[in-house]
C-alpha positions in Angstrom: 0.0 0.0 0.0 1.5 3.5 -0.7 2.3 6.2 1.4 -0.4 9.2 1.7 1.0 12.1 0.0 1.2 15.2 2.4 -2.0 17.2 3.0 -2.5 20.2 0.4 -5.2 21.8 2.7 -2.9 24.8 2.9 -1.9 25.4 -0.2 -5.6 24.4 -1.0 -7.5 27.0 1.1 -4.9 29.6 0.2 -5.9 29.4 -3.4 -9.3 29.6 -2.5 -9.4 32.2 -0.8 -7.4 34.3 -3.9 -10.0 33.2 -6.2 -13.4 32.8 -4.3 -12.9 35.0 -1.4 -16.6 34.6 0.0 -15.9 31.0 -0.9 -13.2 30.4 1.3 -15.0 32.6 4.3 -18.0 30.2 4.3 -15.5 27.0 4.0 -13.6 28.5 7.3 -16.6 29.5 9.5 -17.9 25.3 8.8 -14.1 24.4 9.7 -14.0 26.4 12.9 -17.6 25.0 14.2 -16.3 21.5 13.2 -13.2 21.7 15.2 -14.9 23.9 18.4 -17.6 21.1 18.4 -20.0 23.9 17.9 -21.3 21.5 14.4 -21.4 17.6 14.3 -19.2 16.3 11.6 -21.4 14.7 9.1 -19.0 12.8 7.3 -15.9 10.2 8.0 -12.4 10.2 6.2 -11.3 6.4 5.6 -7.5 6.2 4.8 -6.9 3.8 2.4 -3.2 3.6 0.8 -2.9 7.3 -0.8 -6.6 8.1 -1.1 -9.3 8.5 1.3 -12.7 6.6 1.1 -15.7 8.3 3.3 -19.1 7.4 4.7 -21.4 9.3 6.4 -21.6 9.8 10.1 -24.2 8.3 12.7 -24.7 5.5 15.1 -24.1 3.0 12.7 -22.2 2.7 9.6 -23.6 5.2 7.7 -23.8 5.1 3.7 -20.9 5.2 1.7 -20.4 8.4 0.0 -16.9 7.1 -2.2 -16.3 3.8 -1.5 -16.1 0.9 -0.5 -13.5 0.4 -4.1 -11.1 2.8 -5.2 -12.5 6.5 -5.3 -10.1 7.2 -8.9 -11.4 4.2 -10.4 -14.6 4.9 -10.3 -14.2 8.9 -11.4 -12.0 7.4 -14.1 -14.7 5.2 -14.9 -16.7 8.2 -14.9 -14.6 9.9 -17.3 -14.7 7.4 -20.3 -18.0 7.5 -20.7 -17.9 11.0 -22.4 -15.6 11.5 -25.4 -12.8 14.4 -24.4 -12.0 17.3 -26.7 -10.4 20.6 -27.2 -14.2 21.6 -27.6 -16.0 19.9 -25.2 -17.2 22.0 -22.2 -18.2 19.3 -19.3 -19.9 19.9 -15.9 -20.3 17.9 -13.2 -22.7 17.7 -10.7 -21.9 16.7 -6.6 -17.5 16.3 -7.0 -17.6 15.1 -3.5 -14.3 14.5 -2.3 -13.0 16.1 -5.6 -11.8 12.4 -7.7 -13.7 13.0 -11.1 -12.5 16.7 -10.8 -9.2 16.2 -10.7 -9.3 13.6 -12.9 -11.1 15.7 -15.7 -8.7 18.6 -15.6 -5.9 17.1 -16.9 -8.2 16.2 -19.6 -8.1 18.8 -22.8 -11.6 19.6 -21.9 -12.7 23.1 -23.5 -14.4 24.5 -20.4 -15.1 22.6 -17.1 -17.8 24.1 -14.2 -18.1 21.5 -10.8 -20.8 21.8 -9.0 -21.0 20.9 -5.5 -23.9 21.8 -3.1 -22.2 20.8 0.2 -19.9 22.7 1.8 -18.7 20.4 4.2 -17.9 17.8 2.0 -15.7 20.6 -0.2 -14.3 21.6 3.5 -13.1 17.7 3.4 -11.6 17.3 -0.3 -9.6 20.1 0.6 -7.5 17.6 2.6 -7.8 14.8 -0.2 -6.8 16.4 -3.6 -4.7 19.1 -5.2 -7.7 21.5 -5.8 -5.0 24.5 -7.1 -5.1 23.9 -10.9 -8.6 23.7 -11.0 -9.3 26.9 -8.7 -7.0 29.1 -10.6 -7.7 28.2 -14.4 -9.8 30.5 -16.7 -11.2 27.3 -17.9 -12.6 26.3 -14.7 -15.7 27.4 -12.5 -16.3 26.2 -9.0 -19.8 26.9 -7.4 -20.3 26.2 -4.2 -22.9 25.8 -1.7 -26.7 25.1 -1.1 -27.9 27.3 -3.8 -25.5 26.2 -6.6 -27.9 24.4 -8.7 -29.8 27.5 -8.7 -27.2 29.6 -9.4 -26.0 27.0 -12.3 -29.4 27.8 -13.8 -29.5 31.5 -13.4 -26.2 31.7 -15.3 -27.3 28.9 -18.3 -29.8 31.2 -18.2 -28.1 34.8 -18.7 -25.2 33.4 -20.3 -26.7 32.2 -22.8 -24.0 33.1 -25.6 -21.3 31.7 -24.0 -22.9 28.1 -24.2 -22.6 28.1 -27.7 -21.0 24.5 -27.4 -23.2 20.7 -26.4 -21.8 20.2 -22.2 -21.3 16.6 -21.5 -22.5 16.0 -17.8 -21.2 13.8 -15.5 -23.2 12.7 -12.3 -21.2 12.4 -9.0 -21.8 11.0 -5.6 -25.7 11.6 -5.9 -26.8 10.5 -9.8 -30.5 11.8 -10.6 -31.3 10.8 -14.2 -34.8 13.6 -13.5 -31.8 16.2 -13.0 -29.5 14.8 -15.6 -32.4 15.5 -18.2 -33.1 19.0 -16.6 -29.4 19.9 -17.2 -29.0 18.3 -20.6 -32.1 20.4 -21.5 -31.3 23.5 -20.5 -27.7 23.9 -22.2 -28.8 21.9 -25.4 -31.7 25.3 -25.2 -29.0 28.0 -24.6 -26.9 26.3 -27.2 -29.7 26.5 -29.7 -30.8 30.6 -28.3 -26.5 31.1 -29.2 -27.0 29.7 -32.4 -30.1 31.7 -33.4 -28.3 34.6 -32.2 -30.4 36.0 -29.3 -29.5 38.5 -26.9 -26.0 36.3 -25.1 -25.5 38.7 -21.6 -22.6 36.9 -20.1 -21.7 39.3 -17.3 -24.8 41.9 -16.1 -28.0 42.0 -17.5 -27.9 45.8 -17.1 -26.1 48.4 -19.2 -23.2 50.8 -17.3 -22.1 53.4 -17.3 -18.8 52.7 -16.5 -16.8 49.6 -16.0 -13.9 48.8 -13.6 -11.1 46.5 -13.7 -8.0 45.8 -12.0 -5.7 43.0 -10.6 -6.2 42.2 -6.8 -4.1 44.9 -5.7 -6.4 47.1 -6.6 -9.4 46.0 -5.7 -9.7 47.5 -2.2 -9.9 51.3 -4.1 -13.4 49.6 -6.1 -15.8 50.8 -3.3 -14.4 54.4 -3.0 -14.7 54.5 -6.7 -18.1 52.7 -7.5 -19.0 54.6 -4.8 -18.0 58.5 -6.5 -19.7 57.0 -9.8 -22.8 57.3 -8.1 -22.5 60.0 -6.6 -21.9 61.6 -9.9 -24.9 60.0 -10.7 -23.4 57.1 -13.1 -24.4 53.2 -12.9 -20.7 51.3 -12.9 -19.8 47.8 -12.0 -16.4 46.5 -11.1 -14.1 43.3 -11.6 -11.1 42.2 -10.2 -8.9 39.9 -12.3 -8.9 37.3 -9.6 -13.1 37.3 -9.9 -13.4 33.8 -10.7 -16.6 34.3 -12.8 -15.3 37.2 -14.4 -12.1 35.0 -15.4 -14.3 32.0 -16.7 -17.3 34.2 -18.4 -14.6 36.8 -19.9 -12.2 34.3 -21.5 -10.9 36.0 -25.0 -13.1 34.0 -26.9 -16.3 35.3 -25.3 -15.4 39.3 -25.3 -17.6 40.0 -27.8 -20.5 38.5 -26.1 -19.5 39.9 -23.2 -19.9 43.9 -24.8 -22.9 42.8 -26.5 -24.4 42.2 -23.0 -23.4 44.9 -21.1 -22.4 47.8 -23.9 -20.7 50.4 -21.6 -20.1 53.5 -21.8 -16.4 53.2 -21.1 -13.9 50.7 -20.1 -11.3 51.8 -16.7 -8.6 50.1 -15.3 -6.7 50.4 -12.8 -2.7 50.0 -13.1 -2.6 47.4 -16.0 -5.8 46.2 -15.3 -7.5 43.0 -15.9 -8.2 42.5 -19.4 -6.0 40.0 -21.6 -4.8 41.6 -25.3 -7.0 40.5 -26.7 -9.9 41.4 -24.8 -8.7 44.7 -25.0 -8.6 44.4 -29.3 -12.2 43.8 -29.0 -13.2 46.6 -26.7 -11.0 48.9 -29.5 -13.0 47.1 -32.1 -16.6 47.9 -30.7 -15.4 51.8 -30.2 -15.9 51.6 -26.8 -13.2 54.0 -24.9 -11.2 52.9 -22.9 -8.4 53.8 -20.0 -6.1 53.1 -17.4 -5.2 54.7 -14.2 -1.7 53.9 -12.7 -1.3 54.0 -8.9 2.4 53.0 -9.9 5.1 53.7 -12.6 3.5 52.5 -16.4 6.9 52.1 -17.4 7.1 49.1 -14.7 5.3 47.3 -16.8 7.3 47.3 -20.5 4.8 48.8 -22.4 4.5 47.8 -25.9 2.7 49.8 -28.7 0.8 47.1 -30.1 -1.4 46.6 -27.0 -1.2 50.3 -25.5 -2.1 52.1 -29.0 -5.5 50.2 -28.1 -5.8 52.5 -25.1 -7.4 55.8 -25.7 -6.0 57.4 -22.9 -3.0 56.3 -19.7 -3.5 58.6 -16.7 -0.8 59.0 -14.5 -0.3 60.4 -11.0 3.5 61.5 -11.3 4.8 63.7 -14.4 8.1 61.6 -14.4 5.8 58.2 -15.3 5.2 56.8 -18.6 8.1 58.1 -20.0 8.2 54.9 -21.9 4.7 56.1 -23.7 6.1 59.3 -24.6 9.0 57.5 -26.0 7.4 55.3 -28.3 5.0 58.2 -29.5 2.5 57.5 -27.4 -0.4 60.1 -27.5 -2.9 59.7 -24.5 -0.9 59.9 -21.6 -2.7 62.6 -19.1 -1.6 63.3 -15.8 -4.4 62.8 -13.0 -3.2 63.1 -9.5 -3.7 60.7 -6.7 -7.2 60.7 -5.0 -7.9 60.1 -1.4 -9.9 56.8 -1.3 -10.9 57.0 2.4 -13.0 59.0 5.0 -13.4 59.7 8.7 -15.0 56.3 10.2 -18.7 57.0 10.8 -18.7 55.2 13.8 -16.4 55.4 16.6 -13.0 52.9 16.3 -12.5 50.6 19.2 -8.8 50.9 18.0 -6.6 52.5 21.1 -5.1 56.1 20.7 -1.4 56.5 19.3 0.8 59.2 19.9 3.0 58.8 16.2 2.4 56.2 13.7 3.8 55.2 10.2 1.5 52.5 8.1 3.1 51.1 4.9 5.3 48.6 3.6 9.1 47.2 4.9 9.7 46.9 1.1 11.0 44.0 2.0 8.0 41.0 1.2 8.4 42.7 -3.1 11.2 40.2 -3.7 14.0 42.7 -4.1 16.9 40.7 -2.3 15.4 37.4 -4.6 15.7 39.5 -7.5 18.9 40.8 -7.6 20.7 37.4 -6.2 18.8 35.8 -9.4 20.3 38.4 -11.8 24.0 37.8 -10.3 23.5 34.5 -11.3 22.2 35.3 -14.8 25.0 37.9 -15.2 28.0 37.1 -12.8 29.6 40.8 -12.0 26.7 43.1 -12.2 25.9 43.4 -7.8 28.3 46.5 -8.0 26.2 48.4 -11.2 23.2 47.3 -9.3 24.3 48.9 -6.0 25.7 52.1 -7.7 22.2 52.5 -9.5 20.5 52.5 -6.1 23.2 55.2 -4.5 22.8 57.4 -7.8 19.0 57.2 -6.9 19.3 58.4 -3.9 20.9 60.9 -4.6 19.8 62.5 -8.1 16.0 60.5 -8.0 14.0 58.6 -10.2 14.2 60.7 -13.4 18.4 59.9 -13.8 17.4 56.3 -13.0 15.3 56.3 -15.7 18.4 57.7 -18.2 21.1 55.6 -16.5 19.7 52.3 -16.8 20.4 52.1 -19.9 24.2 53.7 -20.2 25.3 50.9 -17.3 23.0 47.7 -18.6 23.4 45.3 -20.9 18.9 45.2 -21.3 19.3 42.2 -23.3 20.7 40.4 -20.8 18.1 41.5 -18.1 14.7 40.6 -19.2 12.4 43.2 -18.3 14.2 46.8 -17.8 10.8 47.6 -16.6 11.3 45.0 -13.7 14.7 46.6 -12.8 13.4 50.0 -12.8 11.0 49.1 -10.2 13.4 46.9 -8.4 16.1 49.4 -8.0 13.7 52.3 -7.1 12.0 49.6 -4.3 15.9 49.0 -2.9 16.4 52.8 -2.8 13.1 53.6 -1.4 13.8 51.2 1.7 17.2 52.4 2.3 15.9 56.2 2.5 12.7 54.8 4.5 15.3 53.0 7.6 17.0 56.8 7.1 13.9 58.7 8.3 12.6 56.5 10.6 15.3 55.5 12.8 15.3 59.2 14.0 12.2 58.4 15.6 13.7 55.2 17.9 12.9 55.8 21.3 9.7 57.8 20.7 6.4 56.8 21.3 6.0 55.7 18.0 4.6 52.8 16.1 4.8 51.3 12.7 1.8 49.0 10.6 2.9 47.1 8.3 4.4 43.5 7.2 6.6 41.1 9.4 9.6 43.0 7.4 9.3 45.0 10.4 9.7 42.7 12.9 13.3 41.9 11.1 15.8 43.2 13.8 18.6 42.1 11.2 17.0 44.3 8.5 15.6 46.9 10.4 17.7 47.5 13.6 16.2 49.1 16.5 12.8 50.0 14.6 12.0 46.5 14.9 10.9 47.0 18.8 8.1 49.6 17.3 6.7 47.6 14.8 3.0 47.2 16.0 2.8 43.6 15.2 0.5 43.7 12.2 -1.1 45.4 9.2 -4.1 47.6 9.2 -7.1 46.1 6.8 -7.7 48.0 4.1 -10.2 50.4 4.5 -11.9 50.8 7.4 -9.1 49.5 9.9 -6.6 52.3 7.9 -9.2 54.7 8.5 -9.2 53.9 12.0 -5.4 54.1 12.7 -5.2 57.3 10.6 -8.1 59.2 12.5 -7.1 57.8 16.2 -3.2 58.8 15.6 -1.9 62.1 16.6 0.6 62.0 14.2 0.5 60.1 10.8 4.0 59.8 9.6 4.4 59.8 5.4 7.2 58.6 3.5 7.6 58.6 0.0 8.1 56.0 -2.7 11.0 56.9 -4.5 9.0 56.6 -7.8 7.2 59.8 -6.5 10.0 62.7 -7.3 7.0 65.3 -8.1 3.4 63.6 -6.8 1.4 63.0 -3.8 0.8 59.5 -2.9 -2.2 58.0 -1.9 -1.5 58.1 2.2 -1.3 61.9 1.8 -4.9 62.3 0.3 -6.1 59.3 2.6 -4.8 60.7 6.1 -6.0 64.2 5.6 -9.4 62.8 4.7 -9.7 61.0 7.6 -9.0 63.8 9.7 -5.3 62.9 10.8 -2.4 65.1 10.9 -0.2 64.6 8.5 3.9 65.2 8.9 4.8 64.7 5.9 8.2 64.1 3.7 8.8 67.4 1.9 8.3 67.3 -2.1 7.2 69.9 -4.4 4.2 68.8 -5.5 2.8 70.1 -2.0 3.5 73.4 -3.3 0.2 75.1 -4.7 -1.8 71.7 -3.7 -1.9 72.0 0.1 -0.6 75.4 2.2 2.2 73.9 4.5 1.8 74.8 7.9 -1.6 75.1 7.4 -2.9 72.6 6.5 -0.4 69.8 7.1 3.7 70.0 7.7 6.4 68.7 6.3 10.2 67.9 7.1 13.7 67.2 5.1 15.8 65.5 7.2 15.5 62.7 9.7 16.3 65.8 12.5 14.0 67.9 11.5 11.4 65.1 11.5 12.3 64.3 15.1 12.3 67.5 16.4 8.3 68.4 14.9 7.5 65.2 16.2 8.8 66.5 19.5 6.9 70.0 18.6 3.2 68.6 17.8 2.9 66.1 20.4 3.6 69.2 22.8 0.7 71.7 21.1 -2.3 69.3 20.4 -4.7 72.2 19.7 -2.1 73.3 16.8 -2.0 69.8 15.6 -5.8 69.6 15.5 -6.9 72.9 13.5 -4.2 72.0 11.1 -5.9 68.8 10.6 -9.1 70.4 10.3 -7.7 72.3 7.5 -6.3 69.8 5.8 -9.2 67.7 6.1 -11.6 70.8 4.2 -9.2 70.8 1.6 -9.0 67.3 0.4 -12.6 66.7 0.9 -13.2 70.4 -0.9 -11.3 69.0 -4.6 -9.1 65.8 -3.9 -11.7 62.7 -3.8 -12.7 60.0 -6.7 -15.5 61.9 -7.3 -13.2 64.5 -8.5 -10.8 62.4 -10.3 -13.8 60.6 -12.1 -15.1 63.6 -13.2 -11.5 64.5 -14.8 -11.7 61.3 -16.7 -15.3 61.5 -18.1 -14.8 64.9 -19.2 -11.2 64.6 -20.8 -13.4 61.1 -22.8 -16.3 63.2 -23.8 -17.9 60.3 -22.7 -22.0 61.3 -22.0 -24.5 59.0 -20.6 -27.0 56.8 -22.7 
């Protein structure tokens, strides 16, 4: 008998919880009960060799639910009874422990949907099988949960353009030839409705306005946005590219159907958004505008004209990004500066007071130290060019990075000199980052952020202020910024002449903001006034010192600051730059 390969719960419920969020929530909360003995488990794991069988739970031996042969035989078995094919699209109905599943995606099925109404059985095959491939592929849909069957049939029935193919079914732990029948059906109807080309809706069965999309980074600034749209009075809808739904529905093939659904009014994304190529070719090709809206450096990203001519316009937040546009004769960059995305909690935080904090990133967790050892070992020698890059940014700032990068390296031999530019400017940002800060150890004075912090061998002394954690993203920021007496900002050394996001967002929320001095303040916000700034770590310590001594000072600046975001520096704002600058008017 074999050995039982380790459990890939983890990895498992991690990827579950990137791809079906509310998914993963639901499969917790039944995990927790099962284990506080708050819920009965209803089902038994067998071991046998390097699979599990299972029965159900009770007094006596309860009914098999895989078992009592070989679960893979039997979902192999399940298998050969349909024919497999590039264009075959097959769903299957109660996975159970997840045998036939697994089985089926390594099969050059076309599209594959499993359907499982029973969450504590999923909870289970999360300790059985390798669910990863099947979570994360385009191809693939999961839907879990009581009401799935339901929810199959509501999205047969909306969707019905994107079942232009005949699905193969196979019946799991609970065959029903009456439901069988139902299901066979229902996609053989949609397939026909495809065919005779009525109206195919794969996403929302009402027109918008405007519609978002964004990788997962960026999909905690949705709400603040979808939230300005209607203020301004416009229906949007948003996507994140880890939306499992949207991935499946929205595949390249089905883009068309997808606009002929919904029609927007215009197409935004945020940093490089969510759409493949050549979903953006068929947005071009139905004349339906389109943008982006970078909360980092475009030129991270190795823009190539091919896919960004398709764009009609690139907003930026910095002047000194999307150089790389300009370069290849790029014609829609804008500049559109940074917006705050949050706002004074409406009710009271339970969160304690702090005397001087600093939320952001170590810098650390982006993979810079991985990075560069991987170069050296692609190009033995170039440590030193990398470290001299990251003093000459410090020093003389983004814009001669940008210029110097290519005078000192080889690009061929790199990759992506997009990848560098970012790497070099996070190594420089950290250094100058430790620089500030450690004039603050000592203080009363804590930092939010990632377990970089906690790093005593990369951080020194700061480590013994790190709070411990992160603050959730938005309301638990709010929180921290609005309860803090002093909200300490750094920049990104990708910012030379911008405000960042935590500028816009603390002043919002009320906070006082000490800020590092830039330009870009100049003519924005009244220094002094409405928030203060310093330029060396000294200076920084000493208005530390200086606030925390005059409270009523530190409040009516905040005050200030406060009007004046609210007064021209929200979404709503931004949005409203963005419309305009498009043209765009509402149907």
């Amino acid at each position: 008998m074999s050995e039982k390969a380790p459990s890939p719960f983890g990895n498992n419920l991690s990827c579950l919880g990137h791809f079906y969020p509310s998914e993963e929530r639901r499969v917790r909360r039944i995990l927790d009960n099962l284990r506080s003995g708050r819920q009965k488990p209803r089902f038994r794991l067998l071991p046998l060799g390097s699979e599990y069988l299972c029965r159900t739970s009770g007094s006596c031996e309860g009914k098999w639910v895989h078992g009592p042969g070989m679960p893979s035989l039997r979902a192999q078995d399940s298998l050969n009874r349909i024919a497999s094919g590039e264009s075959t699209p097959v769903a299957i109905w109660r996975s159970g422990l997840g045998y036939v599943p697994a089985l089926a995606a390594k099969q050059p099925f076309s599209r594959l949907i499993v359907l499982e109404p029973d969450e504590e059985l999923f909870a289970l095959s999360l300790e059985v099988i390798d669910w990863r491939q099947i979570l994360s592929s385009q191809q693939c849909l999961l839907i879990l949960g009581p009401e799935c069957r339901n929810r199959f049939l509501s999205l047969i029935r909306s969707a019905a353009g994107f079942f232009h193919a005949p699905w193969k079914w196979i019946m799991g732990i609970e065959p029903s030839e009456e439901l069988l029948t139902e299901f066979e059906d229902l996609t053989r109807e949609t397939c026909q409705r495809a065919w005779e080309s009525e109206p195919r809706i794969p996403m929302d069965s009402r027109a918008v306005d405007i519609w978002m999309h964004g990788p997962p980074t960026t999909a905690m600034f949705f709400p603040a946005i979808l939230e300005s749209a209607g203020s301004l009075d416009f229906k949007s809808t948003a996507r994140s590219s880890s939306d499992a739904r949207f991935r499946f529905l929205c595949s390249p093939p089905e883009w068309a159907h997808f606009l002929e659904g919904t029609r927007p009014g215009f197409l935004l994304g945020l940093n490089r958004g969510a759409l493949p190529p050549a979903a953006e070719k068929a947005v071009a090709e139905s004349s339906i505008p389109q943008a982006l809206y970078f909360l980092e450096d475009p030129d991270w990203y190795d823009p190539k004209p091919e896919t960004w001519s398709l764009l009609d316009r690139v907003y930026v937040f910095d002047p000194g990004h999307g150089k790389c546009l300009e370069a290849m004769g790029y014609k829609g960059r804008r500049m559109l500066p940074s917006a705050a995305a949050l706002r004074l909690p409406s009710t009271p935080t339970d969160l304690p007071r702090y005397a001087v904090t600093f939320v952001g990133s170590s810098g650390f967790n982006r993979g810079v130290e991985r990075y560069f050892d991987q170069m050296e070992r692609m190009c033995p020698g170039i440590s030193p060019v990398f470290a001299q890059l990251i003093e000459g940014t410090l020093e003389w700032g983004a814009a001669w990075l940008k210029t110097e990068i290519p005078n000192r390296v080889d690009i061929s031999r790199i990759g992506s000199p997009g990848l560098l530019l970012k790497m070099i400017e996070e190594a420089a940002t950290i250094r100058r980052h430790l620089w500030y800060l450690n004039a603050l150890v000592g203080s009363p004075f804590a930092i939010f952020g990632d377990s970089g912090w906690a790093d005593s061998t990369r951080v020194g002394a700061l480590a013994a202020h790190y709070a411990g954690r992160g603050t959730v993203y938005p309301m638990e920021t709010a929180g921290v910024y609005s309860s803090s007496a002093i909200n300490i900002n750094l920049f990104h050394l990708q910012c030379e002449r911008s405000l960042i996001l935590r500028v816009y967002d603390v002043m919002a929320c009320g906070g006082f903001l000490l800020s590092e001095y830039t330009p870009a303040f100049e003519g924005v916000f009244r220094i002094g006034e409405d928030l203060d700034v310093f330029r060396t770590p000294q200076e920084l310590k000493e208005k530390v010192q200086f606030y925390l001594a005059h409270p009523e000072r530190r409040r009516g600046i905040a005050r200030c600051g406060q009007r004046a975001v609210l007064r021209g520096h929200t979404h709503a704002h931004r949005l409203r730059r963005i419309v305009e600058d498009l043209g765009f008017t509402r149907h």
